[in-house]
Structures are given as structure tokens and as C-alpha cells.
Backbone as ProteinMPNN parsed JSONL, in Angstrom:
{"seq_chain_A": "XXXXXXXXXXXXXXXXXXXXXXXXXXXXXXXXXXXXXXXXXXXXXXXXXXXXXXXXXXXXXXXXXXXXXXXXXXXXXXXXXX", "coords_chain_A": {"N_chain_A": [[84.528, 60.3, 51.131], [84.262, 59.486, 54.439], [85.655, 60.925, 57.307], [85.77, 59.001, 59.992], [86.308, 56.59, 57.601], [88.796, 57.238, 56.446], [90.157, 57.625, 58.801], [90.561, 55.764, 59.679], [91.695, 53.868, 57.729], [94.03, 54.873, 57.466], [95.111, 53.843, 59.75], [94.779, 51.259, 59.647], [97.073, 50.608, 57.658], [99.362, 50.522, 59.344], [98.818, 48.671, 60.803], [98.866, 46.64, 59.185], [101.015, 44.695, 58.547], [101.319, 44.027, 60.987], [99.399, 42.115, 61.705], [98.331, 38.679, 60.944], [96.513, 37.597, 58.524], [94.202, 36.179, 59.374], [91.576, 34.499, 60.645], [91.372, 34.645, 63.108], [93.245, 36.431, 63.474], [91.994, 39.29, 62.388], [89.981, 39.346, 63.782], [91.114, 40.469, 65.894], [92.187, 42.428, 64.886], [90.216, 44.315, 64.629], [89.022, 44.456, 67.033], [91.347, 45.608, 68.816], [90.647, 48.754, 66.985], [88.375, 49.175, 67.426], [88.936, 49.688, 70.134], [90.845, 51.736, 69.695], [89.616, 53.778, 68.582], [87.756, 54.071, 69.825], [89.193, 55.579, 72.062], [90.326, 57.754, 71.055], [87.967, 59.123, 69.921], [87.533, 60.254, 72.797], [89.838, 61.519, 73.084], [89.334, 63.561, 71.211], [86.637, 64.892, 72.788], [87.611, 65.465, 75.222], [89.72, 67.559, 75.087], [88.334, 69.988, 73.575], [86.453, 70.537, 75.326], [88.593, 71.055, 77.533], [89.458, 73.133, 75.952], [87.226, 74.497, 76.469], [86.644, 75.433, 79.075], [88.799, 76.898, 79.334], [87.716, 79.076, 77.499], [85.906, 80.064, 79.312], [86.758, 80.351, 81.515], [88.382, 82.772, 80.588], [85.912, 84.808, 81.119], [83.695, 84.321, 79.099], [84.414, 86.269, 77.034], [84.661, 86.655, 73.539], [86.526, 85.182, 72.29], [89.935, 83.346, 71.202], [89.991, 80.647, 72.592], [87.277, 79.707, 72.374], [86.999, 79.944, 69.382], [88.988, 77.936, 68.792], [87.86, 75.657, 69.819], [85.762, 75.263, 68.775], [86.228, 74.954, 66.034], [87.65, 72.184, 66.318], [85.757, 70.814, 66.911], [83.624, 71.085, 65.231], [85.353, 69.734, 63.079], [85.942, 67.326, 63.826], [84.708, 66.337, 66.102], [81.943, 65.461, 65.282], [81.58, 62.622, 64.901], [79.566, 59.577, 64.335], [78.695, 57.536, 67.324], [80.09, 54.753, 67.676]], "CA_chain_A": [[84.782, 59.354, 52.209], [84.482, 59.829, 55.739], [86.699, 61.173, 58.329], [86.331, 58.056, 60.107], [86.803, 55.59, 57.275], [89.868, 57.586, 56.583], [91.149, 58.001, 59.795], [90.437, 53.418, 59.777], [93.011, 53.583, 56.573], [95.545, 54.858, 58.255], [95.384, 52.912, 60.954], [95.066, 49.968, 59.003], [98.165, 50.625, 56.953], [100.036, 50.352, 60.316], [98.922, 47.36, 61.523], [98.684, 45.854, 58.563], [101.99, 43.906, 58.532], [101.56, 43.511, 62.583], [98.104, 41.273, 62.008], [98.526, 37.395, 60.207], [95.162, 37.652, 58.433], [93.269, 34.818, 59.55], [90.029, 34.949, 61.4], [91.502, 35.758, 64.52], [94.131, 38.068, 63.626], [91.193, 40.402, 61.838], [88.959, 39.911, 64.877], [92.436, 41.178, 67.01], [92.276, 43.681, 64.955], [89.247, 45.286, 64.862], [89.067, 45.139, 68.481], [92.388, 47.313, 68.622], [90.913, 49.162, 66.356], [87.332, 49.954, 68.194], [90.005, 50.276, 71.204], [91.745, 53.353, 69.44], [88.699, 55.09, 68.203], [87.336, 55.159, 71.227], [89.998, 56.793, 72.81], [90.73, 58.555, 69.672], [86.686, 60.062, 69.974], [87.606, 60.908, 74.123], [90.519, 62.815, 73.329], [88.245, 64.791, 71.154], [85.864, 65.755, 73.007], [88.437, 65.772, 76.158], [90.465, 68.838, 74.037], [86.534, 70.321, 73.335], [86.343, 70.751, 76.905], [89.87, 71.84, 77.724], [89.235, 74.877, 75.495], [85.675, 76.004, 76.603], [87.667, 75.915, 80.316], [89.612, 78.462, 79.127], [86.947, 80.276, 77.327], [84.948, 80.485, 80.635], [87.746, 81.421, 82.3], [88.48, 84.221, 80.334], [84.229, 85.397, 81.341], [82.913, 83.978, 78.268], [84.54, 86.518, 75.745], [84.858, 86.307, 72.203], [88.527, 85.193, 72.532], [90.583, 82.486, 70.776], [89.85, 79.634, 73.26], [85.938, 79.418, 71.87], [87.398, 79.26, 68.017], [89.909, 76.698, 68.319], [87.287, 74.566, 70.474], [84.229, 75.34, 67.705], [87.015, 74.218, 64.914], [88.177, 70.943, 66.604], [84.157, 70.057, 67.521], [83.683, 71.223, 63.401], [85.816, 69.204, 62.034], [86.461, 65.946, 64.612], [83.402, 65.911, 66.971], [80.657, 65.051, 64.438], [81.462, 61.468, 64.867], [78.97, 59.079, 65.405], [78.963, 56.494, 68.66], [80.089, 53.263, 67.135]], "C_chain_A": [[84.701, 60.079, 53.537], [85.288, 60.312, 56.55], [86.887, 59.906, 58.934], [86.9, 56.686, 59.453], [88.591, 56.165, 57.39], [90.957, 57.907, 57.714], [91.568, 56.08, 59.933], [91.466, 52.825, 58.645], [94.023, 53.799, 56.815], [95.686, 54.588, 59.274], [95.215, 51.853, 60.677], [96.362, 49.509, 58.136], [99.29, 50.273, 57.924], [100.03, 49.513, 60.718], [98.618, 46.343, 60.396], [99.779, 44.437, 57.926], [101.803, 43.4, 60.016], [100.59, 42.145, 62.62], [98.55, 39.978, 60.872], [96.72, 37.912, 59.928], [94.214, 36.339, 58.014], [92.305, 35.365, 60.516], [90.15, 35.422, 62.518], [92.545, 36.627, 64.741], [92.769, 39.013, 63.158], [89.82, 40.861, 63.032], [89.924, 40.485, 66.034], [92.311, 42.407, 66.63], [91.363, 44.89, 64.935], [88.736, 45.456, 66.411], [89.632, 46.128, 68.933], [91.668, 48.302, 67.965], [89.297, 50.154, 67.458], [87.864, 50.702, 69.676], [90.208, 51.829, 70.986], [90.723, 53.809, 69.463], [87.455, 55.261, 69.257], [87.851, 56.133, 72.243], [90.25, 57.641, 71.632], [89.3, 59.551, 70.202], [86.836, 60.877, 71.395], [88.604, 62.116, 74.064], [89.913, 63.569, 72.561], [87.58, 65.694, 71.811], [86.24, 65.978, 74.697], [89.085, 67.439, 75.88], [89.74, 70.178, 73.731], [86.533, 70.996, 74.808], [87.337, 71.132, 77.424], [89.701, 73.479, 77.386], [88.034, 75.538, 75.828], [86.249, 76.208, 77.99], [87.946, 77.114, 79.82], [88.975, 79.333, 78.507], [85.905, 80.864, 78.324], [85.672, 81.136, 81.394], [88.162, 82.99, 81.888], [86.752, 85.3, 80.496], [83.611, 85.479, 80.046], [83.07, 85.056, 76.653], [84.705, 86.355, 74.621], [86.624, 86.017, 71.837], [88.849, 83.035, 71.799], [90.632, 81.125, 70.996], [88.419, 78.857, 72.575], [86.151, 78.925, 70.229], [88.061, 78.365, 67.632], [88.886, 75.273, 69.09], [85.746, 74.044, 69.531], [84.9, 74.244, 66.355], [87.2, 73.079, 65.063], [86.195, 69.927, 66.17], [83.439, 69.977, 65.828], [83.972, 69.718, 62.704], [85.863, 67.696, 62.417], [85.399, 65.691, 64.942], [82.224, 65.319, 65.993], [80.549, 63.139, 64.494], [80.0, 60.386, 65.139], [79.379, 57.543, 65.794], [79.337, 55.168, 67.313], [79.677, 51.866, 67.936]], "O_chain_A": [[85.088, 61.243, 53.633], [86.244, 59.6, 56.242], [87.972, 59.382, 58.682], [87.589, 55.859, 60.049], [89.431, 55.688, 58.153], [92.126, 58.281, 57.619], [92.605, 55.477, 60.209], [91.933, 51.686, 58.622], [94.994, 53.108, 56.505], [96.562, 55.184, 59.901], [95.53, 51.103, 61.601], [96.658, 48.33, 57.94], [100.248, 49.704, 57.402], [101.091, 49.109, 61.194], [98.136, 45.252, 60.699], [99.463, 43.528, 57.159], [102.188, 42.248, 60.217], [100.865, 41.214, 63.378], [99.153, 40.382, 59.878], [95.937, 38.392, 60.748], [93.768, 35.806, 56.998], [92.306, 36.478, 61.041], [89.461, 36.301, 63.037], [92.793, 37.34, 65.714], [92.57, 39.704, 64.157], [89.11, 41.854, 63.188], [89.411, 40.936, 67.058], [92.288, 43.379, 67.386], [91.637, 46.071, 65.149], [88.157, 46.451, 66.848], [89.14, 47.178, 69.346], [92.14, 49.316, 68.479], [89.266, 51.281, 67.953], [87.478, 51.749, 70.195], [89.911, 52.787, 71.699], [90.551, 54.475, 70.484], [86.602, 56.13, 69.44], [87.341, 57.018, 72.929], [90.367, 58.727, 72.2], [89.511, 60.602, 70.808], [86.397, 62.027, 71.409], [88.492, 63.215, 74.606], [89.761, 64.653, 73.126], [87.683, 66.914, 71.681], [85.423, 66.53, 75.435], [88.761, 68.367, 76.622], [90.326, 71.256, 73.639], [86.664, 72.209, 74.971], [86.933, 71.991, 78.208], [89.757, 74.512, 78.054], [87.752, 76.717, 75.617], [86.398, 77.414, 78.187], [87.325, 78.171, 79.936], [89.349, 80.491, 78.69], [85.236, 81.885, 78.168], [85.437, 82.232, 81.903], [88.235, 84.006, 82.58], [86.638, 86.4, 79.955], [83.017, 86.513, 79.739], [82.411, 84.937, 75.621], [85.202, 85.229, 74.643], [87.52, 86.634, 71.262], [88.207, 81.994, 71.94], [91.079, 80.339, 70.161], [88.424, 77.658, 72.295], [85.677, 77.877, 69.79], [88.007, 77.876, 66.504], [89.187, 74.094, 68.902], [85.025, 73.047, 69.565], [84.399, 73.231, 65.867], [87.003, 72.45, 64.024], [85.781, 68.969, 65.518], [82.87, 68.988, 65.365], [83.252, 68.92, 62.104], [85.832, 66.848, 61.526], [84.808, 64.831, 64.289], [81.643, 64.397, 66.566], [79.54, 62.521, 64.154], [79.434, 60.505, 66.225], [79.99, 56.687, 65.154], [78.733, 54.947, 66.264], [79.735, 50.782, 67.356]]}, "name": "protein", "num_of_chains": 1, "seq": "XXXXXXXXXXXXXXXXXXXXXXXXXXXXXXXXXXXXXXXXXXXXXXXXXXXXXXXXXXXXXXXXXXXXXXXXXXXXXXXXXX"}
């Protein structure tokens, strides 16, 4: 399975008592839901960009800022646009 179905399961488990599921609670909720994971995908690649800051700042060495920003972009960033 996906990262994002799975990240869409647990965020469905949450709102899944909040939504009456009739045609326009499920279109409520997949709006919320394209809502989150678009901010969900910004703070990604917001966080991405936080840390290469600081790996530029340090003059582009091989330092701790570049591996935690390679790991996030690894494992999160691959998304694609919905």
C-alpha cells in the first residue's frame, strides 16, 4: 500500500464518526481531506527546505542538516500532485 493511501486511513478513522455518510457528508469529506493533504504535502516540502537552509548555511558540508532533509524528501516527498 501506499504512503498516501495509508496516511488517507488514518485520517479516515478520525473523521469517521465526525461525517453522517450520505452524499454530502462524503463529498465534506473528501474535500477536508484534499484540504489536509495538501497542507500535509507543503509542510513536507516546507521542512525539505528548512533543512537545506541550514545545510547551506553551514557552506554546503557534509553535515547532518543534508541527511535529515534527503531522509524526509526519501521517505515523504515522492508524493504525487493530486
Amino acid at each position: 500500500m501506499s504512503g498516501d493511501h495509508n496516511l488517507y486511513q488514518k485520517w479516515r478513522e478520525t473523521e469517521a464518526y465526525a461525517v453522517p455518510m450520505t452524499p454530502e457528508g462524503v463529498k465534506s469529506s473528501q474535500e477536508r481531506w484534499r484540504g489536509f493533504n495538501q497542507g500535509y504535502k507543503q509542510a513536507i516540502k516546507d521542512c525539505v527546505a528548512l533543512l537545506m537552509i541550514q545545510h547551506e548555511a553551514a557552506n554546503g558540508a557534509h553535515n547532518y542538516w543534508h541527511v535529515a532533509a534527503n531522509l524526509i524528501q526519501a521517505e515523504y516527498g515522492n508524493h504525487h500532485d493530486d
